[in-house]
C-alpha beads as a LAMMPS data file, in Angstrom:
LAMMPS data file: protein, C-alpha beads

170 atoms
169 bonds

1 atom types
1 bond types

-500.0 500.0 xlo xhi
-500.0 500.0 ylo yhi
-500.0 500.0 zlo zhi

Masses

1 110.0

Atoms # bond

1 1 1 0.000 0.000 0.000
2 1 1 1.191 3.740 -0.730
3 1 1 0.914 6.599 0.353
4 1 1 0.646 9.898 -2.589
5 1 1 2.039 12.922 -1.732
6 1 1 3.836 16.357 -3.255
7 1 1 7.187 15.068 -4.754
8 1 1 10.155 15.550 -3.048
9 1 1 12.052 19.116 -4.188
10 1 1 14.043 18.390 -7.223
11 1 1 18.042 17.452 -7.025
12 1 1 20.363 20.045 -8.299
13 1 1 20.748 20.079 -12.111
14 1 1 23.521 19.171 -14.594
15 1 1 24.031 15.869 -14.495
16 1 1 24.474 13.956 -17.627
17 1 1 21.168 12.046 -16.508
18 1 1 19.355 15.225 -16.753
19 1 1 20.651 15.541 -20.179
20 1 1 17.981 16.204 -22.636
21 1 1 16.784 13.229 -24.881
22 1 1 15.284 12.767 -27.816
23 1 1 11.822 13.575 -26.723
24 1 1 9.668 10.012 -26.521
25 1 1 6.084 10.847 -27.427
26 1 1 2.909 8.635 -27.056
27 1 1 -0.483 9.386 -28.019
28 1 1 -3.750 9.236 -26.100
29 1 1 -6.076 8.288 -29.229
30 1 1 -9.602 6.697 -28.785
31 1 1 -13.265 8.060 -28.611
32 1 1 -11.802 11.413 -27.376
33 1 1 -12.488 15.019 -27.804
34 1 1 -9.231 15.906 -27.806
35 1 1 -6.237 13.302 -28.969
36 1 1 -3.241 14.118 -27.070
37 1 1 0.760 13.363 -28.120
38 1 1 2.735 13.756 -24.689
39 1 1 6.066 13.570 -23.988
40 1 1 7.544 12.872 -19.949
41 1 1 8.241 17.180 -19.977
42 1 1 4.793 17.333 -21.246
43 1 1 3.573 15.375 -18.435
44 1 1 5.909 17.278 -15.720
45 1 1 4.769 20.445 -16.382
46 1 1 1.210 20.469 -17.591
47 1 1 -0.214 18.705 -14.699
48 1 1 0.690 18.496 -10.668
49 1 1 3.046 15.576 -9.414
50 1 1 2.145 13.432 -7.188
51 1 1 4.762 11.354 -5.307
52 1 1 4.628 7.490 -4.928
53 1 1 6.722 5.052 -3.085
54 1 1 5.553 1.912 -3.971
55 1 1 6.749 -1.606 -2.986
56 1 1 5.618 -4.552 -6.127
57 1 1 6.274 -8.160 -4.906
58 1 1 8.139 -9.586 -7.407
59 1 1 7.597 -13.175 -7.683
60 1 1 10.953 -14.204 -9.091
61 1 1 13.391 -11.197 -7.748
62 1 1 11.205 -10.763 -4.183
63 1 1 10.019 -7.131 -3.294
64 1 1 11.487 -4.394 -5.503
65 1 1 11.304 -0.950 -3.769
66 1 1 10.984 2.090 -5.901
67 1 1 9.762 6.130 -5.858
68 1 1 7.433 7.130 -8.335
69 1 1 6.549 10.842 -9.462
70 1 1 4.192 12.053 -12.107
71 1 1 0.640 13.355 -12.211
72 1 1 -2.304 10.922 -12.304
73 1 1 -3.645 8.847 -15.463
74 1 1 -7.291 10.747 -14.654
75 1 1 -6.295 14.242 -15.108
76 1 1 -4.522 13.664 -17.745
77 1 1 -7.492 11.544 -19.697
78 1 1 -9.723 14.305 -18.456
79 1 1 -7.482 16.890 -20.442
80 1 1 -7.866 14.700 -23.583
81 1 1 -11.771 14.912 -22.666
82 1 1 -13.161 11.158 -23.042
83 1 1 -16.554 10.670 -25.164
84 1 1 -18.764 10.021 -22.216
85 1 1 -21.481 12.179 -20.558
86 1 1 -19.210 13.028 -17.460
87 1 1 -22.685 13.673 -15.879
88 1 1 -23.950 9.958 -16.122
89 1 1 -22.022 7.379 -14.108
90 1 1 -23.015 4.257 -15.923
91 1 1 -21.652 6.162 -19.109
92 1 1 -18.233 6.115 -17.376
93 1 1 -18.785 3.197 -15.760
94 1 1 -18.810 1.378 -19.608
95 1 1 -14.869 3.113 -20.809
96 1 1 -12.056 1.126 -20.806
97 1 1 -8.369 2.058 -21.023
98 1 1 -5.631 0.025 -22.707
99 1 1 -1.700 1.081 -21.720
100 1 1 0.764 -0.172 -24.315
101 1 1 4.569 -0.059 -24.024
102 1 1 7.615 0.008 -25.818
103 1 1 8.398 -3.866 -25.465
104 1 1 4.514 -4.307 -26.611
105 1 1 3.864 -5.738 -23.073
106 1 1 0.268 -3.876 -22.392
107 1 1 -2.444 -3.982 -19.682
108 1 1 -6.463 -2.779 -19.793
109 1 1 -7.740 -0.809 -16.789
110 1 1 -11.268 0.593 -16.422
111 1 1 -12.056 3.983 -16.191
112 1 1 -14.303 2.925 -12.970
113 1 1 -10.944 2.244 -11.430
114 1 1 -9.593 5.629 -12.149
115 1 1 -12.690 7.417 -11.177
116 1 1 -13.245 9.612 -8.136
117 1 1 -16.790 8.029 -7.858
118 1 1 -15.744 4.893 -7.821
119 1 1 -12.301 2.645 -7.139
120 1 1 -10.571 6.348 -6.908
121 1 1 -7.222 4.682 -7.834
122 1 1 -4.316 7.070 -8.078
123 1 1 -2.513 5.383 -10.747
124 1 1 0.255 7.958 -12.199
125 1 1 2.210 8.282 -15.392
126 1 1 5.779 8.583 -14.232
127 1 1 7.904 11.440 -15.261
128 1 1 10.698 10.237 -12.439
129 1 1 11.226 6.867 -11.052
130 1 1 13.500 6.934 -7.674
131 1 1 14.545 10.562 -8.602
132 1 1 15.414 10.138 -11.905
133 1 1 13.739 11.758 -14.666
134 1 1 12.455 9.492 -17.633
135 1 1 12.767 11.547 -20.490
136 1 1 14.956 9.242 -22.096
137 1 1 13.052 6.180 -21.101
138 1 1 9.443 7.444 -21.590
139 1 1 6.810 7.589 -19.348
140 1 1 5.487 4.721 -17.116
141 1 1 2.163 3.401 -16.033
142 1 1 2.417 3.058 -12.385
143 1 1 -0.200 1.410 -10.289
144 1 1 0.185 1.916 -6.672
145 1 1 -1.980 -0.222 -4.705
146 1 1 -1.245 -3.476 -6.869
147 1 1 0.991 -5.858 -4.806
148 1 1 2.822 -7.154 -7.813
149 1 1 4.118 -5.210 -10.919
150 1 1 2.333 -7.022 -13.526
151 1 1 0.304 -3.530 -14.952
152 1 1 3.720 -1.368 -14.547
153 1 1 3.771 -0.544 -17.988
154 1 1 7.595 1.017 -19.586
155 1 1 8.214 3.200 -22.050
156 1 1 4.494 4.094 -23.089
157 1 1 3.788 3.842 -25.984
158 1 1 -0.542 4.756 -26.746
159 1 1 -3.036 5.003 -24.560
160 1 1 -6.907 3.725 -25.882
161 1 1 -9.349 5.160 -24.378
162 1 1 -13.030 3.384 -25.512
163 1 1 -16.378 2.321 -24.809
164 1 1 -16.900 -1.340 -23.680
165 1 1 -19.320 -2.694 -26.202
166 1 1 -22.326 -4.508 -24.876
167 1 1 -22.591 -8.412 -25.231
168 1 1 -24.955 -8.580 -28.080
169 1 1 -22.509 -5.925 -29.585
170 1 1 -19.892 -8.246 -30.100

Bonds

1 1 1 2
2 1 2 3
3 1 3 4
4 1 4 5
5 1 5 6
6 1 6 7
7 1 7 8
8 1 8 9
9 1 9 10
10 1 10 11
11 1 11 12
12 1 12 13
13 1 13 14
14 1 14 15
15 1 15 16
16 1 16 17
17 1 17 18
18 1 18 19
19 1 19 20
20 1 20 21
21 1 21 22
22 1 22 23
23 1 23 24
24 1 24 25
25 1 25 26
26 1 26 27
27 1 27 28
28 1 28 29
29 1 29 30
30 1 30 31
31 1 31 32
32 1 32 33
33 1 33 34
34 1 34 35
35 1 35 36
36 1 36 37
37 1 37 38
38 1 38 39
39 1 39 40
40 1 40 41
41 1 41 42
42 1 42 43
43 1 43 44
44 1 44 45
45 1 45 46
46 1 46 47
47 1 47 48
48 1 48 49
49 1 49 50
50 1 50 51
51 1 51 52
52 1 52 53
53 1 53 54
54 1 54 55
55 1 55 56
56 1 56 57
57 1 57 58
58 1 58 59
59 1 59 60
60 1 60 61
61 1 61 62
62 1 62 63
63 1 63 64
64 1 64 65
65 1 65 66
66 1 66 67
67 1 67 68
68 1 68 69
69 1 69 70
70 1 70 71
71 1 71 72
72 1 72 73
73 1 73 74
74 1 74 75
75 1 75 76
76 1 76 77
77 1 77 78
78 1 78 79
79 1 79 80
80 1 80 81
81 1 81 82
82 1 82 83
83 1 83 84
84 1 84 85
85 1 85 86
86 1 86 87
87 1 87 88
88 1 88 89
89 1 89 90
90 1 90 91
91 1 91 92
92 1 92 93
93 1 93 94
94 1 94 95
95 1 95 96
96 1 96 97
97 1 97 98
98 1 98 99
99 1 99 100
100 1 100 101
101 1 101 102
102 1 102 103
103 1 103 104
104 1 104 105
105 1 105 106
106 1 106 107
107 1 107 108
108 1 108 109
109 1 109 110
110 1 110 111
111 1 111 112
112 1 112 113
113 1 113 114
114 1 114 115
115 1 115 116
116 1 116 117
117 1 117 118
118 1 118 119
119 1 119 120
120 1 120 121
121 1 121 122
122 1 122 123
123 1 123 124
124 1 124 125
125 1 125 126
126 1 126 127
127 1 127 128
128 1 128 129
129 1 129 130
130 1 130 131
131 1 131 132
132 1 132 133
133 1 133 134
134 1 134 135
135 1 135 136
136 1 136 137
137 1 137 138
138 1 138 139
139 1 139 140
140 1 140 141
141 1 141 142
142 1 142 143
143 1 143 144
144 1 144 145
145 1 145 146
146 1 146 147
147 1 147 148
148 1 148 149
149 1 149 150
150 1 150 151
151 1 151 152
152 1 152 153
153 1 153 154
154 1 154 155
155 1 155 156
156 1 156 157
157 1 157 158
158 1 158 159
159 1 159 160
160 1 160 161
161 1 161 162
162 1 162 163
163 1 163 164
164 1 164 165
165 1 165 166
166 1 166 167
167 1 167 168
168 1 168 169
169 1 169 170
């Protein structure tokens, strides 16, 4: 379990890890109002940070300890302005989220989980994992209250953002 809070002040600049990279962008594409193409600066300075430390049970290397800082997955989906009727729950009770990344390794979330009226979860895109920024990498999907890592997503890639269909829909 973890606890979110303001990220820890910054660490002096000019290292070579602070070294700008080519900037990695991914794209939050679905049944949107507003696509978005981010990059990990994008993320750092558009929305607040929120700061994770966050302890993932690793079933073949035991518990792997890290720091997590970025804002969370909700604000910035509400920025991109999903396709539902923010007004009705069971409209956002019916969106679904897939997080792809650069090894194609991806995971599916629900927008229910993400949701302040309903799991809440403050699931981040990471701009800085244990005080170092991931421009280079890219961003990361980090899920907080999940005991193992199996929905830590690297390097995003995309972000989906959809309607479930219904069964006879199939």
């Amino acid at each position: 379990m973890s606890r979110l809070s303001p990220p820890p002040r910054p660490a002096a600049r000019g290292s070579s890890e602070d070294a700008p990279a080519a900037a990695r962008r991914f794209r939050i594409s679905g049944q949107l109002r507003r696509p978005l193409a981010l990059t990990v600066a994008d993320l750092r300075v558009r929305w607040p940070q929120r700061h994770a430390p966050v302890v993932f049970e690793c079933a073949t290397n035991g518990p792997q300890h890290h720091t997590f800082d970025g804002p969370l997955l909700r604000d910035v989906l509400d920025a991109a302005g999903p396709a539902f009727d923010a007004r009705r729950r069971k409209d956002r009770s019916r969106f679904l989220l897939t997080v792809t990344g650069g090894d194609g390794h991806h995971t599916v979330l629900s927008w229910a989980e993400i949701d302040a009226d309903f799991g809440n979860a403050p699931i981040l895109l990471a701009t800085a994992m244990d005080g170092r920024p991931l421009d280079a990498m890219g961003s990361q999907l980090v899920v907080p209250s999940d005991r193992c890592g199996a929905r830590y997503i690297r390097a995003i890639t995309g972000i989906w953002v959809g309607m479930c269909p219904a069964p006879g829909e199939r």
